[in-house]
C-alpha positions as CSV (number, residue, x, y, z in Angstrom):
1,X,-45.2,63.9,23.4
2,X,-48.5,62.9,25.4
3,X,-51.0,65.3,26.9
4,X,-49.9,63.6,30.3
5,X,-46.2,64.5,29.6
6,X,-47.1,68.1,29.0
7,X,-48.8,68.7,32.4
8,X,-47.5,70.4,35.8
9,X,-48.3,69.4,39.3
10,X,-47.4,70.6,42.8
11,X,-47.3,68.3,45.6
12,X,-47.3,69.5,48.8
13,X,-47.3,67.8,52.4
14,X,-44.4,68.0,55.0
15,X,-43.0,68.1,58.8
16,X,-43.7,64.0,59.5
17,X,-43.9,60.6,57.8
18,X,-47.3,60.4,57.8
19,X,-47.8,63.6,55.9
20,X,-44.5,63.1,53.6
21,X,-44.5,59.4,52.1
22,X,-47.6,59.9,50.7
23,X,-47.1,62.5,49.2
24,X,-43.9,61.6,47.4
25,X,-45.4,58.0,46.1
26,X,-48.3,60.4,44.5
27,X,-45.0,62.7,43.3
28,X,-43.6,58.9,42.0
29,X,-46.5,57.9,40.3
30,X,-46.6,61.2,38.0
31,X,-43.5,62.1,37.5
32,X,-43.2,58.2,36.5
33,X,-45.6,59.0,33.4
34,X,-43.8,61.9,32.3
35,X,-45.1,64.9,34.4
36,X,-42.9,67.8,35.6
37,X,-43.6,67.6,39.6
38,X,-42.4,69.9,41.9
39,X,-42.4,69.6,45.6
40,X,-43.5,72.3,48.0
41,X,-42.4,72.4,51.6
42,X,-40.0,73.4,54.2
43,X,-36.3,72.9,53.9
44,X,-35.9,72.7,57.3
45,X,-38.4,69.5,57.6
46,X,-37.4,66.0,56.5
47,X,-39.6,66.7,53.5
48,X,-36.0,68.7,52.0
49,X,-34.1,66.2,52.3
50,X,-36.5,62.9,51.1
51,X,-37.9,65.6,48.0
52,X,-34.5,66.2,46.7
53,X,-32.7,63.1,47.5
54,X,-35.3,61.7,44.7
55,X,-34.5,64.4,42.6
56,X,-37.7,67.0,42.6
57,X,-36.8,70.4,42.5
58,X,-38.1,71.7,46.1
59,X,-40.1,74.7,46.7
60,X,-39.3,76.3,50.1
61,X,-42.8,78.0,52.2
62,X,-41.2,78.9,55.7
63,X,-44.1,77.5,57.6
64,X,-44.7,76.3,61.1
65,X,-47.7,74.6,63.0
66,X,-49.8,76.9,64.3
67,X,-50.0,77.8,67.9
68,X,-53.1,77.8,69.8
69,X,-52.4,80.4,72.5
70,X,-53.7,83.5,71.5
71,X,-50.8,85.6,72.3
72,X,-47.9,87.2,70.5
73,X,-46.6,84.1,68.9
74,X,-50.1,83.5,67.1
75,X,-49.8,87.2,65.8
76,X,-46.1,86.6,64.3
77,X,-46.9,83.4,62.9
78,X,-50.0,85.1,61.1
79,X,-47.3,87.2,59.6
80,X,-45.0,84.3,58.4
81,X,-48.5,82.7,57.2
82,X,-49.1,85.7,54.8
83,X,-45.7,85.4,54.1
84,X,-45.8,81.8,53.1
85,X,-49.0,82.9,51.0
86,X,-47.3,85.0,48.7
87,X,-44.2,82.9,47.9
88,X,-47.2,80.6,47.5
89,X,-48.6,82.3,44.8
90,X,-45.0,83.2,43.4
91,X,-44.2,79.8,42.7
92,X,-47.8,79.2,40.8
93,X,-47.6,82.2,38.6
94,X,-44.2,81.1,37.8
95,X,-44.8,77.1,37.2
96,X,-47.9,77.1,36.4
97,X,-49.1,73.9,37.8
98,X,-52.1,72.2,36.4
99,X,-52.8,70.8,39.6
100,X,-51.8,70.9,43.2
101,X,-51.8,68.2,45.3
102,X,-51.8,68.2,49.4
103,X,-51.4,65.7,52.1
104,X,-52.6,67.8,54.7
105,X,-51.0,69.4,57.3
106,X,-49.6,73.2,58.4
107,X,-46.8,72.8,55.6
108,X,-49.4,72.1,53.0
109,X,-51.9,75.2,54.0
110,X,-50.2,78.0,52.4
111,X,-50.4,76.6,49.2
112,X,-53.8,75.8,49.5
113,X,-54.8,79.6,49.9
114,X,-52.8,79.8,47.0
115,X,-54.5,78.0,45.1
116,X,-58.0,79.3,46.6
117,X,-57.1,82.8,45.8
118,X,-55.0,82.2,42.3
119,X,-58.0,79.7,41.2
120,X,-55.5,76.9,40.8
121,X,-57.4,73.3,41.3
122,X,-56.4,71.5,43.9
123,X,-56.9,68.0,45.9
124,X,-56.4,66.9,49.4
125,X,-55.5,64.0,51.0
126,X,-55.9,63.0,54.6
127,X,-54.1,60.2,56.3
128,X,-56.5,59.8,59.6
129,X,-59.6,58.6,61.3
130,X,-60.1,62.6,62.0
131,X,-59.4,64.1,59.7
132,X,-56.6,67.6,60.6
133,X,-57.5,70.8,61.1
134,X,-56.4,71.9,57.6
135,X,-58.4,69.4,55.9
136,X,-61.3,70.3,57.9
137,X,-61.2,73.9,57.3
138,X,-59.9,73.9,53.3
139,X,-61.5,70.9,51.8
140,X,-64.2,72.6,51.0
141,X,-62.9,74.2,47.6
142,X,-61.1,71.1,46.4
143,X,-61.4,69.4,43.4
144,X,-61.6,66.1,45.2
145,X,-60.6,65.0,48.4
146,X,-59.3,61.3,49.1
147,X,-59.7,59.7,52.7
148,X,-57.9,56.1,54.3
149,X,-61.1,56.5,56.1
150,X,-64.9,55.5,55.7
151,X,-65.6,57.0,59.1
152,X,-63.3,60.4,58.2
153,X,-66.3,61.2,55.8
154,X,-68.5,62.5,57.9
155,X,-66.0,65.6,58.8
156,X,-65.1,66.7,55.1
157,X,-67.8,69.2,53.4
158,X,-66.6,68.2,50.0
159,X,-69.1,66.1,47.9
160,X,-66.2,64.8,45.9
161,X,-64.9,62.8,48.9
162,X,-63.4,59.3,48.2
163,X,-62.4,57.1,50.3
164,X,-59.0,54.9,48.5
165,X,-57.0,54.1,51.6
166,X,-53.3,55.5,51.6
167,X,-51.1,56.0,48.5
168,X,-48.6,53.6,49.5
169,X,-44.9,52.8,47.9
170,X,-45.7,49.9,45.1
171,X,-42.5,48.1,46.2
172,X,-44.9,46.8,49.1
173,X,-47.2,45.4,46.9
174,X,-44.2,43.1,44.5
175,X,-41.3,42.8,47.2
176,X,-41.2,39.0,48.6
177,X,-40.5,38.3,53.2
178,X,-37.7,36.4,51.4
179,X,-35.8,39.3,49.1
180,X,-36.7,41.8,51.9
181,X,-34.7,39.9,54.5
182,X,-32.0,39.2,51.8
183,X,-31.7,42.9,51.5
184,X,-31.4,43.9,55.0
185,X,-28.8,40.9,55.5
186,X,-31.1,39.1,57.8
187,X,-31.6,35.5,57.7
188,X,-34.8,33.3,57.0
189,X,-36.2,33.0,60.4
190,X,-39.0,35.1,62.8
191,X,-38.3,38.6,62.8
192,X,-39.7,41.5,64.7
193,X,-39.8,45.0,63.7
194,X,-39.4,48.0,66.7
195,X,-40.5,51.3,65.3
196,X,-41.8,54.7,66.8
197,X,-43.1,56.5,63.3
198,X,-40.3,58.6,61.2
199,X,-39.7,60.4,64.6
200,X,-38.8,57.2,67.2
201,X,-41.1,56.9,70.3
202,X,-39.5,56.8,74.0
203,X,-41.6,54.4,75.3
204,X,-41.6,52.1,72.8
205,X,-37.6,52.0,73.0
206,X,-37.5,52.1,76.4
207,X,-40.0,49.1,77.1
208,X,-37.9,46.7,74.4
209,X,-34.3,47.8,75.3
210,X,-34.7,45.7,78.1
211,X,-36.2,42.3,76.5
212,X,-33.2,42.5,73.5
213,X,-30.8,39.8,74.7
214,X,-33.7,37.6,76.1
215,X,-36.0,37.7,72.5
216,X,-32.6,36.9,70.2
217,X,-30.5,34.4,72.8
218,X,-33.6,32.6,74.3
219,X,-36.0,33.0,71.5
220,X,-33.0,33.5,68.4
221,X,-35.4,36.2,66.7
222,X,-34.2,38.9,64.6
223,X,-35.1,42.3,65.6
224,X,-35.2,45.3,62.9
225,X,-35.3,48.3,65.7
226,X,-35.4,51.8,64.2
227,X,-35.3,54.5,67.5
228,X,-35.1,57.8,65.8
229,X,-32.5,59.5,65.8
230,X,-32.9,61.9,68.5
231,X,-33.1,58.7,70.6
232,X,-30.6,56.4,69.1
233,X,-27.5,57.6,71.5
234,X,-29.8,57.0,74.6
235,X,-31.2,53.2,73.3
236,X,-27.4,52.4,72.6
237,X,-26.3,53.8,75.9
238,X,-28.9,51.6,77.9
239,X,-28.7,48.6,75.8
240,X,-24.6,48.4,77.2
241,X,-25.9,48.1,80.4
242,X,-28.1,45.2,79.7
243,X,-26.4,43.8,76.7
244,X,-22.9,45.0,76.5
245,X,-22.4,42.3,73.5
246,X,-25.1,43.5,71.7
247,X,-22.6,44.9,68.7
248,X,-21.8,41.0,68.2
249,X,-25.1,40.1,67.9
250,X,-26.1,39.0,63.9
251,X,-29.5,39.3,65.5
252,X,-30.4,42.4,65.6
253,X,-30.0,45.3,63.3
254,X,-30.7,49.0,65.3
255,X,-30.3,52.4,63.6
256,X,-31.5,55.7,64.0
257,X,-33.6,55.4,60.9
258,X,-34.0,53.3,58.3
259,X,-34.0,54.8,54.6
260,X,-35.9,51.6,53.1
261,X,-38.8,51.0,55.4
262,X,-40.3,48.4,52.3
263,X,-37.8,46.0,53.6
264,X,-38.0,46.7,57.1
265,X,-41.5,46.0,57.4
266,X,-41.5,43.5,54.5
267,X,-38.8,41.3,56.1
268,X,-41.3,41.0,59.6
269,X,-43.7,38.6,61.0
270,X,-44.2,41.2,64.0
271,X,-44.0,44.8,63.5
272,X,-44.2,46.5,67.1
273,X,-45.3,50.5,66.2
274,X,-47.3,53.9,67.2
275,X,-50.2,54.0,64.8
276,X,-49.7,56.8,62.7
277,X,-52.2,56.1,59.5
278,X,-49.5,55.9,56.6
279,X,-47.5,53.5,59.1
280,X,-50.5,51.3,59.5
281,X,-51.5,51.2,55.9
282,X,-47.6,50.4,55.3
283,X,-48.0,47.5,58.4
284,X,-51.4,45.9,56.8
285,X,-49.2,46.1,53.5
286,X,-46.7,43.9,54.4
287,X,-48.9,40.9,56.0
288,X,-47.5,40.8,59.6
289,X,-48.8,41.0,63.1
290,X,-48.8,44.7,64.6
291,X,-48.7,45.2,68.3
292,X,-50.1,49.4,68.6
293,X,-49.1,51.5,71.2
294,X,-50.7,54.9,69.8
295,X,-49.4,58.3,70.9
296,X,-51.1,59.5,73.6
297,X,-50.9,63.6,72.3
298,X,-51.6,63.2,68.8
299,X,-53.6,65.6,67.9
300,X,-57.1,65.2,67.5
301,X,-56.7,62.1,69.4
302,X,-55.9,59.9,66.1
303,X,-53.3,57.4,66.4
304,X,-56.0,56.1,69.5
305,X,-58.5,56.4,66.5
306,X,-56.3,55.0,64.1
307,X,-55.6,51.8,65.8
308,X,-58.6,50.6,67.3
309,X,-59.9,50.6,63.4
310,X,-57.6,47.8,63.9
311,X,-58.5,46.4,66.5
312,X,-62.2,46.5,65.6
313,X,-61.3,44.6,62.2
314,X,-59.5,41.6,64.9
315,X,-56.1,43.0,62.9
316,X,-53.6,44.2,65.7
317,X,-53.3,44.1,69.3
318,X,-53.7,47.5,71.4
319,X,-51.7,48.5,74.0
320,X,-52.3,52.0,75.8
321,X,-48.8,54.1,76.2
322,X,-49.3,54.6,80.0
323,X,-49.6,50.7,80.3
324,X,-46.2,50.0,78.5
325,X,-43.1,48.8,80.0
326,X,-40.7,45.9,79.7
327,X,-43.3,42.9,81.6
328,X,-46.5,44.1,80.0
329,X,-44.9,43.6,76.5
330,X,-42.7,40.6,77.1
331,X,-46.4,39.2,78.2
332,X,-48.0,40.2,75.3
333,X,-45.0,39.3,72.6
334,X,-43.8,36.2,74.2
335,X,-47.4,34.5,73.9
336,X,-48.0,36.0,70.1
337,X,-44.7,34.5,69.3
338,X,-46.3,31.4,71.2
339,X,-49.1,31.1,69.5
340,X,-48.7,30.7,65.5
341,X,-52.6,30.9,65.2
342,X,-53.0,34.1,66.7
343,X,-49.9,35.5,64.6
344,X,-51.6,33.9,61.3
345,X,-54.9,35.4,62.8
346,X,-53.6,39.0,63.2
347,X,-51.4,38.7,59.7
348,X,-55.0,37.7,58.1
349,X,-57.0,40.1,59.1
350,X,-54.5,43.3,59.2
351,X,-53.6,42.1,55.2
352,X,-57.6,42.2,54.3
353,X,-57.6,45.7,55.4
354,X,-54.3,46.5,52.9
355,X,-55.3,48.4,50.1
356,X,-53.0,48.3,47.1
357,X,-54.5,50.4,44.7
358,X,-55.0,53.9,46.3
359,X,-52.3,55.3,44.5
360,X,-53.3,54.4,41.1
361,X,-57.1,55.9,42.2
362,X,-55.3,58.8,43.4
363,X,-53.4,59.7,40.5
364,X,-56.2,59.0,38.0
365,X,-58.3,61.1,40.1
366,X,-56.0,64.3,40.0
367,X,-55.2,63.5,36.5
368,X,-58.8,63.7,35.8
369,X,-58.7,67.3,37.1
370,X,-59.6,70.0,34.5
């Protein structure tokens, strides 16, 4: 049995996508050389659900973002912090990882004062331009800490800060436009991906339920649209009144969500998205032509931050979420799917920002960890 084989690790990250996915393709890439890796989060976050469906044995923390009112509510969730804490420390003493890993995040904190107080190494992740609060505040006594970044440096006070880009899935890396579409059932033609992040975006929906019928009977493109699912029943609902033969259309392919996002995004020419970081390392992954329209409340300001790194590199096209609807994007998709050069142009330059081998940096890194 190798040394590798023999070792422990916690992962921990939770509540969204862009906290999740990365963590799990880290979890991937041990487990994949024999580790024992557990997953720490909340069983009532999509973290439960992705952790166990790929087998890790979960670690519940009942954890919730912090509020920033100082009133009663910050009080009692101080209380379920220390809380959180303790099971924190239950689960090290019991396991006894040999590292712990975190994407960030409120889920991820409690382990992290953990690990602080039990002297358990750990290393941190963060996804974004600015970095979160709980990278901010608890990089300081990590191991190592790993950016997407160059310009999230300058807020880390770690002097073992790396910057590798995001751990992405490797299937993005080997999976062909060509097998992608074949597993989706889509045919060999243009196709444009509609996605609002693991949560669906109302604006995004709203602004493309409208141009449907005209973008697959006019221009016979396929359309991949994943809505969420807390918005699924209203895009269907809307989409009768525009469309009401939409369900006989072998263009286009809407669901709530998506389980294999490789393909998704692999099978595009145009991916059409928020700009939350993991989704845009996952977009420049997958050599297409992303059209951002970053939240407008992410904290921190960072899918704004995220995506005009983009649009500095000449490797999307921006558009504000108080300047979307229906004409401003059928102006804006109608001449990119007009103009080849400016699609190869965008595909280009968003694919020379892809960077394929963060995870194996990442997972040498924490492997490295004594």
């Amino acid at each position: 049995m190798s040394e590798m084989s023999n070792k422990k690790y916690f992962v921990t990250g939770g509540g969204t996508g862009g906290h999740i996915y990365p963590a799990l393709a880290v979890a991937d890439a041990l487990a994949g050389e024999g580790s024992k890796v557990y997953y720490v989060g909340n069983k009532r976050n999509m973290e439960y659900e992705l952790a166990t469906k790929k087998g890790y044995k979960f670690l519940h923390v009942s954890i919730s973002g912090m509020p920033r009112k100082f009133n009663f509510k910050l009080f009692w969730w101080g209380v379920k912090l220390v809380k959180a804490v303790l099971y924190s420390i239950k689960y090290i003493k019991k396991y006894q990882p040999s590292v712990v890993f975190a994407t960030g995040g409120y889920v991820s904190a409690p382990m992290i004062f953990a690990c602080r107080i039990t002297k358990t190494p750990y290393m941190m992740h963060d996804c974004d331009a600015m970095p979160g609060l709980v990278t901010r505040k608890l990089s300081k006594g990590a191991k190592y800490v790993s950016l997407a970044f160059s310009k999230a440096k300058k807020y880390i006070q770690n002097k073992h800060t790396i910057i590798t880009g995001n751990p992405i899935r490797k299937e993005f890396k080997s999976l062909t436009k060509e097998t992608a579409r074949q597993n989706l059932g889509l045919e060999n033609k243009m196709t444009l991906c509609v996605m609002g992040g693991s949560q669906g975006a109302k604006s995004i929906n709203d602004a493309t339920v409208e141009l449907l019928r005209e973008l697959s009977q006019e221009k016979n493109i396929q359309v991949v649209f994943q809505t969420g699912r807390k918005n699924y029943d209203a895009v269907i609902e809307r989409l009768q009144q525009f469309y009401p033969k939409y369900n006989q259309d072998r263009n286009l392919l809407i669901k709530p969500y998506f389980d294999d996002m490789v393909s998704v995004l692999k099978s595009c020419d145009i991916v059409l998205s928020r700009a939350g970081s993991l989704s845009l390392s996952e977009i420049c992954a997958s050599q297409v032509a992303p059209i951002l329209v970053p939240y407008p409340h992410a904290a921190a300001n960072h899918q704004r931050l995220n995506a005009k790194s983009l649009l500095e590199a000449g490797a999307c096209i921006y558009i504000e979420d108080e300047e979307l609807d229906t004409n401003k994007l059928k102006d804006v998709l109608f001449k990119l799917i007009e103009s080849p050069i400016k699609m190869n142009y965008l595909k280009q330059n968003s694919s020379n920002l892809a960077k394929y081998d963060a995870l194996d940096k990442i997972k040498n890194v924490i492997t490295s960890i004594k």
